[in-house]
N, C-alpha and C positions, 0 to 999 in steps of 0.2 A: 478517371483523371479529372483535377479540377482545372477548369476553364477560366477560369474567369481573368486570369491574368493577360489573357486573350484579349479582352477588349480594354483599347487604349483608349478611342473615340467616339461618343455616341452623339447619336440624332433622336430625338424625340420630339414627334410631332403629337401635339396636345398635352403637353407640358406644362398646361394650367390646370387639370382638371386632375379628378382624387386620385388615379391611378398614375397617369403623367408624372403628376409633380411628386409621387413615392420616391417610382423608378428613376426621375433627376435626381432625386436626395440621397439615394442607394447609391446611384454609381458613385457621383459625389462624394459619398464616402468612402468609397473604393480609390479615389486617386483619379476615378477614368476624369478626359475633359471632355464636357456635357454641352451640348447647345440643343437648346429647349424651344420653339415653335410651337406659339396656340393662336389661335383669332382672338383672345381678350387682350392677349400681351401685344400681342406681333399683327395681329391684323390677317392671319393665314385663313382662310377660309378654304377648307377641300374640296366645296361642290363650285370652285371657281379655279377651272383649270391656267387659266393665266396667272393668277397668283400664287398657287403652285410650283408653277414651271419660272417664275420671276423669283421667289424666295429661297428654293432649292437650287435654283442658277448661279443665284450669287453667293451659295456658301462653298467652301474649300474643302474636300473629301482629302483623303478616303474619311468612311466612318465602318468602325467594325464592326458597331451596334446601330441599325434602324428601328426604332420602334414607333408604330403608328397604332397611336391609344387615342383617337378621334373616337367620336360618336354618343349616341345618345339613344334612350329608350322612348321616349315621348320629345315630339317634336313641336312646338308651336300649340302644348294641354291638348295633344291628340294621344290618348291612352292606348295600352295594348288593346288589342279587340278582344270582345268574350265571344265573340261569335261573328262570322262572315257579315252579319246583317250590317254589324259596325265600321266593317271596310269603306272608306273611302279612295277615288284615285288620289286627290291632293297629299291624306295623309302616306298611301304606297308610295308615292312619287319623294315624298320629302325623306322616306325611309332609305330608300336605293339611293339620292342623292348624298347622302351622311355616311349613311353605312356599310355603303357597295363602290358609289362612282367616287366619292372622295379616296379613300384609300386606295384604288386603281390607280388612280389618277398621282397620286405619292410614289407607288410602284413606278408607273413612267417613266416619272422624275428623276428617280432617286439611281438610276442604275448608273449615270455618272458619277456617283461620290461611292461608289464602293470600291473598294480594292481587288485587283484581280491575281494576286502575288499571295494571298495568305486567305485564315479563314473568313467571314462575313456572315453577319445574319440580318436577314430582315424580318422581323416578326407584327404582325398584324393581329390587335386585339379583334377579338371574334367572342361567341357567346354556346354554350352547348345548345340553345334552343334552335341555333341556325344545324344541327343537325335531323337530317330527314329520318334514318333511322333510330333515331334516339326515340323520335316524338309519339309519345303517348296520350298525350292533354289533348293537344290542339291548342287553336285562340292564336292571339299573340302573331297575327298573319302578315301585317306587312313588317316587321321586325324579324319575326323567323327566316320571310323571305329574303328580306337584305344582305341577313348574316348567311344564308346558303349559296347567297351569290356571291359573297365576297370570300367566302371560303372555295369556290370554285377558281374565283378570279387566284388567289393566291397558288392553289395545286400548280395550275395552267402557268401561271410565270414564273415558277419555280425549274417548268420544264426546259424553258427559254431562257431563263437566266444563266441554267447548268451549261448551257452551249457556251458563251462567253468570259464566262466566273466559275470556274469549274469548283475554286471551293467555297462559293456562295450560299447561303441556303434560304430561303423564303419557306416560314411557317405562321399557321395561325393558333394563334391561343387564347383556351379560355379560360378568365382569373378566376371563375370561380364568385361567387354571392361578397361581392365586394363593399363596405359601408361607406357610399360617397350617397353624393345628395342624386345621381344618376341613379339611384337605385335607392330611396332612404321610404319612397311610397310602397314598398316590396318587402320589407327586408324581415319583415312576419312570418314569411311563408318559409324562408331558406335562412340555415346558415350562415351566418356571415363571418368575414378578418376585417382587419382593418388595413386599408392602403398600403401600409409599410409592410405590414405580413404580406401581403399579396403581390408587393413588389418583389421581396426578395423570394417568394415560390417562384413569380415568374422569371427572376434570372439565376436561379439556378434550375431551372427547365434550361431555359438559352444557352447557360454553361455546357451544359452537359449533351446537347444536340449532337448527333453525329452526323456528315455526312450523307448517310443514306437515307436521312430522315427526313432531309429537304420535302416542300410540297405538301406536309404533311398538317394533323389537325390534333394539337395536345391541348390539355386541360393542363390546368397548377400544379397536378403533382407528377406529371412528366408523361400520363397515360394517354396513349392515343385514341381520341375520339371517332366515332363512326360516323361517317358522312351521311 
């Protein structure tokens, strides 16, 4: 069944950035009415829970699309690590603040503007490296760990969600070796699409969501990931 006629209104939080501002342009052409939230536009800052909870207060829900496309792979020219030796606490700390506690912290938020009468999605961008059993390499240690938390955080409020929005769903997804400047120091090593490709894999993953899938952890082309 195609979905997509499903969502009338969306939220997109980090809707300045390469993947953001796709999925604004995507729906946008779909007809849905789009409101777009980033810290360059708008001033929203994640790892600032009162801003947060000030910016998503004063908007008007429901929305039947949430998407939280924050984050970043290097924080302040602190690169992935190649080895434990390069971990620092500042740069772990800056990682979980971005990658883990900002998108929590939009979850929070957001459960007010959802609709409890029809379907709902919240999707939170994630990365496959935040998967434990996947991981073969290693490296790449406070960024994995972020993405493993915030993919925990997502299962876990998916479960709490279903108590009061029973057709709600909270998932995390990963786009996939995407060509933005988030990624442009990389993009030698993996595959890549471009933004607008990536947008519309990821809302036809969203379309196509069932119910019992809430909680759960897809990649672009709808397969579920191992935790």
């Amino acid at each position: 069944m195609d979905r997509q006629h499903d969502i009338k209104r969306a939220l997109v939080i980090g809707a300045s950035g390469g993947i953001g501002g796709a999925v604004v342009a995507a729906l946008g052409a779909r007809g849905v009415e789009v409101t777009g939230l980033s810290r360059s536009a708008d001033g929203l800052d994640v790892t600032d829970e009162a801003a947060v909870g000030r910016q998503l207060g004063a908007l008007a829900g429901p929305f039947d699309l949430i998407l939280v496309a924050t984050g970043a792979l290097e924080i302040d020219g602190a690169a992935p690590e190649k080895t434990i030796r390069d971990l620092t606490p500042g740069a772990m700390a800056a990682q979980f603040a971005l990658n883990a506690i900002g998108p929590a912290m939009v979850l929070k938020h957001a459960v007010p503007l959802l609709p409890r009468d029809r379907r709902a999605v919240i999707a939170v961008l994630s990365a496959r490296v935040g998967s434990i059993g996947d991981n073969r390499l290693g490296g790449w240690y406070a960024y994995r760990v972020a993405k493993a938390a915030v993919n925990q955080m997502v299962h876990s409020f998916a479960i709490e969600l279903a108590r009061s929005h029973r057709q709600a769903l909270c998932v995390a997804l990963h786009p996939g070796t995407v060509a933005t400047a988030f990624t442009e120091k990389y993009l030698g090593r993996h595959p890549a699409v471009l933004p607008d490709e990536a947008a519309e894999n990821l809302l036809a993953v969203i379309d196509g969501l069932g119910s019992e899938q809430t909680g759960g952890f897809y990649d672009w082309a709808g397969k579920a990931v191992i935790w």
